[in-house]
C-alpha positions in Angstrom: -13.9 13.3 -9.4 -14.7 10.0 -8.3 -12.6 7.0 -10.1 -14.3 4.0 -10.4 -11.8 1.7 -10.4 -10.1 3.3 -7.3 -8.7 1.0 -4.6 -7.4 -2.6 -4.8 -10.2 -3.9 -6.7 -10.5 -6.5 -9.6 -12.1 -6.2 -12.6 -13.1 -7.8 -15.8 -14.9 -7.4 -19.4 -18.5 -7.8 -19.6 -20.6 -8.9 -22.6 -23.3 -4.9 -22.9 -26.3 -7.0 -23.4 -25.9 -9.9 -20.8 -23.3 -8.4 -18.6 -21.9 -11.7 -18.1 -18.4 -11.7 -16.9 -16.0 -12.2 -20.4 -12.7 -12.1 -18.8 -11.2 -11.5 -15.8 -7.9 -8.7 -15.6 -5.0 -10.5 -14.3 -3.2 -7.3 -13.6 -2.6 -4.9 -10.9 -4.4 -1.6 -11.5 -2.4 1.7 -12.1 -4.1 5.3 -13.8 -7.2 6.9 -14.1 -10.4 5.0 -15.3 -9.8 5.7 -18.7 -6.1 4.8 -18.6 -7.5 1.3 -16.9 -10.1 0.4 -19.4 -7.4 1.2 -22.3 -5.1 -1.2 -20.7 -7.9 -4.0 -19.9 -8.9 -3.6 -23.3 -5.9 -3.5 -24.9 -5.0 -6.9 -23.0 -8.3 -8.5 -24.3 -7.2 -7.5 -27.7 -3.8 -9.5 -27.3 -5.0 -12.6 -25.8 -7.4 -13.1 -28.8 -7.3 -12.6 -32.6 -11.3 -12.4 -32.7 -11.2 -9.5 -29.9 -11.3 -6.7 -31.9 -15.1 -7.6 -33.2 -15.9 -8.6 -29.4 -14.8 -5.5 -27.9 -17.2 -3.2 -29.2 -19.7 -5.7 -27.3 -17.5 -5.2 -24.4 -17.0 -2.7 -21.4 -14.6 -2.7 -18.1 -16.5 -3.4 -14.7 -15.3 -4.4 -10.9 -16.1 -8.1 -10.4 -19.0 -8.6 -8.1 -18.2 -10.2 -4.5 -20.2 -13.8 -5.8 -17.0 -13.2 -8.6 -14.8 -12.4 -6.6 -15.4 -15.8 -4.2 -15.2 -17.9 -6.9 -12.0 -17.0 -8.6 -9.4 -19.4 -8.1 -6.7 -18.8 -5.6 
């Protein structure tokens, strides 16, 4: 079974209807997909007291490579 997330890639919370990049994961990756979007979540939920009503508007995605240029370094 494929893993989505597999590999050194970034990713990020997007907004279901828009998919417009939310927030950006600041952490390495480690686990299986489901294990990653728990932790990304879970993240999201600490950085914000209004993220529990957000995240069910929410999913985990890899950042596109436009995204990915214009993060800072």
């Amino acid at each position: 079974m494929t893993q989505r997330f597999e590999g050194s890639v970034i990713v990020g919370l997007r907004h279901k209807d828009t998919s417009e990049l939310v927030a950006v994961y600041p952490e390495p990756l480690e686990g299986n997909d489901r294990e990653i979007e728990e932790k990304v979540k879970f993240w999201y939920y600490q950085q914000n007291c209004e993220a529990e009503d957000k995240l069910t508007q929410l999913y985990v995605d890899t950042l596109t490579e436009r995204e990915l240029k214009n993060l800072p370094h």
